[in-house]
N, C-alpha and C positions, 0 to 999 in steps of 0.2 A: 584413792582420792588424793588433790592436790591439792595445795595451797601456794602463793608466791606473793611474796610483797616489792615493791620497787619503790628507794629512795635515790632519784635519778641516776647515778651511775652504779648501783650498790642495791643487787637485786637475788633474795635469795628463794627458795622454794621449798617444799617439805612434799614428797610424793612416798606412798606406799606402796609396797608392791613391785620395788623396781627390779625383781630378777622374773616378774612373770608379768600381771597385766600394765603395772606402771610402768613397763621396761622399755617400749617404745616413747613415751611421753618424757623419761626421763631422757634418753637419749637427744629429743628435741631440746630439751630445757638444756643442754649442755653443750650443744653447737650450737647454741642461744647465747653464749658465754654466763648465764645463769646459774648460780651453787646450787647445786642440790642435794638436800638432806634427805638421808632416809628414817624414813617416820614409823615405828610400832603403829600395828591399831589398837584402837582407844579400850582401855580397860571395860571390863567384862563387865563389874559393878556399873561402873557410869553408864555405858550403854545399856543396858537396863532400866538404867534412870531416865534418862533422856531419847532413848526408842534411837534411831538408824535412818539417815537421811545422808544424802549426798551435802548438801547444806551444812549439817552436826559434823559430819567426818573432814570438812573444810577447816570449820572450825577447831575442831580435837588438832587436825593438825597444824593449825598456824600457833596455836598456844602450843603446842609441844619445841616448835623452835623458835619461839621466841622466849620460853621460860627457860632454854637450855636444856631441855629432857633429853631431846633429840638433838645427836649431835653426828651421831655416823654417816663418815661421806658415802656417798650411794655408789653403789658399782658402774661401771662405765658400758658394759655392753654392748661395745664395738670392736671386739678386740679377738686373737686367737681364742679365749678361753669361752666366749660366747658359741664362736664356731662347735667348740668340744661338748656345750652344753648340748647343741640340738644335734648333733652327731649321735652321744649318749641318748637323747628322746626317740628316736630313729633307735638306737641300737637297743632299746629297753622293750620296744612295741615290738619289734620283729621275734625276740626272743622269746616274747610271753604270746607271739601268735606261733612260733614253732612249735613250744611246748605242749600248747592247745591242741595245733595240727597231729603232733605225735601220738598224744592221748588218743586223741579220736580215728587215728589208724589203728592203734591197737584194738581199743572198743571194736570198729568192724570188724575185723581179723579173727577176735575171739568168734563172733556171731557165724563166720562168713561159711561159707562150702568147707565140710570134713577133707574134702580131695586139698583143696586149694592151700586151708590153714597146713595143715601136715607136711605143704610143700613147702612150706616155708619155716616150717618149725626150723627151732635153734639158731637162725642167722642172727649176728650183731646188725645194730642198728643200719649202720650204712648199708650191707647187704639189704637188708629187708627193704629201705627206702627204695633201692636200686632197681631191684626185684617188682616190687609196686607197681614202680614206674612203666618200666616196659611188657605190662598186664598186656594182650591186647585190644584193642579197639573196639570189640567184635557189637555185634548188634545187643542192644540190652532187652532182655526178656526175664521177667520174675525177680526176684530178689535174690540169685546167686547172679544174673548180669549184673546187676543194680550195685551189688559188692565187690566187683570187679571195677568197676566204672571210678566208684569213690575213690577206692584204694590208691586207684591209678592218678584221683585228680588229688587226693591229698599227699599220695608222696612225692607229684611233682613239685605243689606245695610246698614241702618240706625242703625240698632241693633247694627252688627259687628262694626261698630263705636264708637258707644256708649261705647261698651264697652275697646275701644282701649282709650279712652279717657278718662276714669273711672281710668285705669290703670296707665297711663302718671301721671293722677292726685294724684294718691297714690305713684308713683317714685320722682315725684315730692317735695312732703311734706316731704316723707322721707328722700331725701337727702339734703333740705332746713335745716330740724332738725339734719340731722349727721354733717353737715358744718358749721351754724351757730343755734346752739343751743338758744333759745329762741326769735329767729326772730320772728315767728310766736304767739308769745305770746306778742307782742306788739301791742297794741292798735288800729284797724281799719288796721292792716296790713296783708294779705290775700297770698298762695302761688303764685299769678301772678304778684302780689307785689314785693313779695319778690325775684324771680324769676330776673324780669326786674331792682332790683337795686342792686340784687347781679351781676349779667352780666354786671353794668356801671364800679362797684369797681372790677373787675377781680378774677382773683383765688391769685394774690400779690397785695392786696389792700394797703400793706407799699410803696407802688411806689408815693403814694397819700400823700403829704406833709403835711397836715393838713384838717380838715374838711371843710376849706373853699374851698381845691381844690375837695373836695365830691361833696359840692352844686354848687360850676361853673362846674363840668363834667356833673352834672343834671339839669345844667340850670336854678338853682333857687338864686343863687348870683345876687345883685343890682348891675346895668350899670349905672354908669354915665349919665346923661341928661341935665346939667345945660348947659345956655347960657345965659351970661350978668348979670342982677341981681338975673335970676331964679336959683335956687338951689332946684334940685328934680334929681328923678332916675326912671330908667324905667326897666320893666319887661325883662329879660334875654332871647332871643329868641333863643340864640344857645344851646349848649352841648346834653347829648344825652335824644329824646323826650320821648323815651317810658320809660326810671328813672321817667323824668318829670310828664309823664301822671298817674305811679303810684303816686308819692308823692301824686299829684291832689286826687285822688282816697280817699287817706290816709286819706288827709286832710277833702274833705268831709264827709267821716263816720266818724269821731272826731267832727266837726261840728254837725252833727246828733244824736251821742251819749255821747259824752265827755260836761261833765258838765266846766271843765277848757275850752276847747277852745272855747265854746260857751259863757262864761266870757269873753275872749278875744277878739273876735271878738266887743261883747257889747259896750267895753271899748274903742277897739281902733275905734269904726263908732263914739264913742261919741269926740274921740280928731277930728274928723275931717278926716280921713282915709278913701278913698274907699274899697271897697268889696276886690277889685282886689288884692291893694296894703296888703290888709289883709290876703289873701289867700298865695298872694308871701310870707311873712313875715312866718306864718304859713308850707308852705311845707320847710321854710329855717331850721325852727326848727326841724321838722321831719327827714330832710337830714342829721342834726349834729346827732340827737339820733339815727340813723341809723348807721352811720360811727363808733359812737364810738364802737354800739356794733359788729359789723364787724370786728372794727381794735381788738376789745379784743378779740375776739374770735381768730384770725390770730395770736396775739402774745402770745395767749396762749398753740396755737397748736404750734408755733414753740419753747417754752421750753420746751413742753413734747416730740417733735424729735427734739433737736437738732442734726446739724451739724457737722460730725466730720470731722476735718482738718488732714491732714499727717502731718509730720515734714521733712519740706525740708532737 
C-alpha cells in the first residue's frame, strides 16, 4: 500500500513492500523525482483493532511518515543488484526442481525392473543421470516400459537443469564482479554470499548511514540485555536472515582456513567468551569489511557518472 502527499514542489510517499510487490510502483515514484519512504506494515495489535482495508493501510502509512516512524530510504531496484535478485529466484527454483527430479529417479529406480536397477547399481550421480538418459526409446508396454520412459524423461530433466543452473551460476559471478569488483576476492566469501548481502545493502547502499546500520540490517549488531546489576548483550534475532546466514557462512570458512581468525577465536575462549558470542563478534567484523567495500565501490561509480543538474 501507498501513500504520497504533494506540497507543490516538495512531494513525498510512503510504499510497502518495495523489494517485492511495491517494487515496481516504487520504481515509478522515483523517476517521478518523488522520495520514497519505506514503510513497516502497520502493527499487529492495531490491525486487529481496526480490521485491513486498502483505505486503513493508506492511512497507517501516511501517519507513519509524517510522525517520523518511517524514515528508511527505499531501495532503488534498477540497478546490478536487482539483476542478482531475480537471477538468485531463477537459481533458487531450478535447484529445488532438481532436487525434486533427483528424488523422484531414485523413488523409480528403487521400484523399477531387478535386471535394470542391478545395472545400474553403485554409479555416482552424474553416471546414473547419464545412464537414464540414454535408456532407449523403445515402445512402452506394462510398468517395466513405463520405468524406463520416466527414468529417461527425468534424467534428461536433471541434465537441462543442471545445466540452467551452471549458467545462473556464471550470470551470477559475472555481475557480482561488474558491480562490486573484488567482492569475491575476499576471503571465505562465495557468489551466494555475496549475492545474499549485496540484496540486504540494495542497488543505493549510501541510504545506509554507517556501517553499524549494515550490521543491524544483517542482524549481527549487539542488543542490549542487562537487568539490575547484569551487564551483557544478547544475539540480534531480527534484520534480514539470509545476510545473516551468509556472514555465518563467511565466518565459518575463516574459521577453517584464516589463520587470524582462528587466533581470535583462541584468544577471545581464553578471556572467558562463548563460541557464540565469538562468532557474533566475528560476522560484525565481516559486515563492516563488507560495507565498506560496497560503499567504495558505489561512490566510486558515482564520480565516474556523475549527475548532471539543469540551471533553473
Amino acid at each position: 500500500m501507498a501513500w504520497a502527499r504533494s506540497f507543490g514542489r516538495l512531494r513525498r510517499a510512503g510504499v510497502e513492500c518495495t523489494r517485492s510487490y511495491g517494487a515496481a510502483l516504487a520504481r515509478h515514484l522515483c523517476a517521478e523525482g518523488i522520495e520514497v519512504t519505506e514503510v513497516n506494515q502497520p502493527d499487529k495489535a492495531t490491525r486487529r483493532r481496526h480490521g485491513k482495508t486498502d483505505a486503513i493501510d493508506a492511512e497507517a502509512a501516511a501517519r507513519a511518515v509524517l510522525s517520523g516512524r518511517a524514515t528508511a530510504t527505499a531501495k532503488t531496484t534498477d540497478g546490478p543488484v536487482e539483476m542478482l535478485r531475480l537471477f538468485k529466484l531463477a537459481k533458487g527454483a531450478a535447484i529445488k526442481s532438481r532436487t525434486q527430479a533427483i528424488n523422484q529417479l531414485k523413488s523409480v529406480l528403487v521400484s523399477a525392473d531387478a535386471t535394470l536397477r542391478e545395472s545400474m547399481a553403485g554409479l555416482s550421480n552424474p553416471h546414473l543421470f547419464k545412464q537414464c538418459a540414454e535408456l532407449n526409446n523403445l515402445a512402452i508396454s506394462g510398468p517395466a516400459g513405463a520405468a524406463r520412459h520416466t527414468l529417461r524423461l527425468l534424467a534428461r530433466r536433471i541434465q537441462h537443469l543442471t545445466e540452467e543452473i551452471d549458467d545462473l551460476n556464471k550470470r551470477i559471478a559475472e555481475a557480482v564482479e561488474a558491480s562490486t569488483p573484488g567482492l569475491l576476492d575476499v576471503r571465505g566469501v562465495g557468489p551466494d554470499s555475496d549475492v545474499a548481502l549485496l540484496m540486504s545493502a540494495g542497488d543505493n547502499p549510501e541510504r545506509l548511514v554507517s556501517e553499524a546500520s549494515f550490521a543491524a540490517l544483517c542482524g549481527t549488531s549487539p542488543v542490549e540485555a542487562s537487568s539490575g546489576k547484569t551487564q551483557r548483550r544478547r544475539l540480534n534475532r531480527g534484520g534480514d536472515r539470509q545476510a545473516n546466514a551468509a556472514l555465518y557462512r563467511i565466518v565459518l570458512s575463516r574459521l577453517r582456513w584464516d589463520g587470524r581468525s582462528q587466533d581470535y577465536l583462541r584468544r577471545r575462549l581464553a578471556e572467558g567468551k562463548t563460541r557464540r558470542e565469538i562468532l557474533r563478534c566475528l560476522k560484525r567484523y565481516v559486515a563492516r569489511e563488507i560495507y565498506q567495500l560496497i560503499l567504495t565501490t558505489s561512490t566510486a561509480t558515482e564520480d565516474a557518472n556523475p549527475v548532471l543538474v539543469e540551471d533553473a
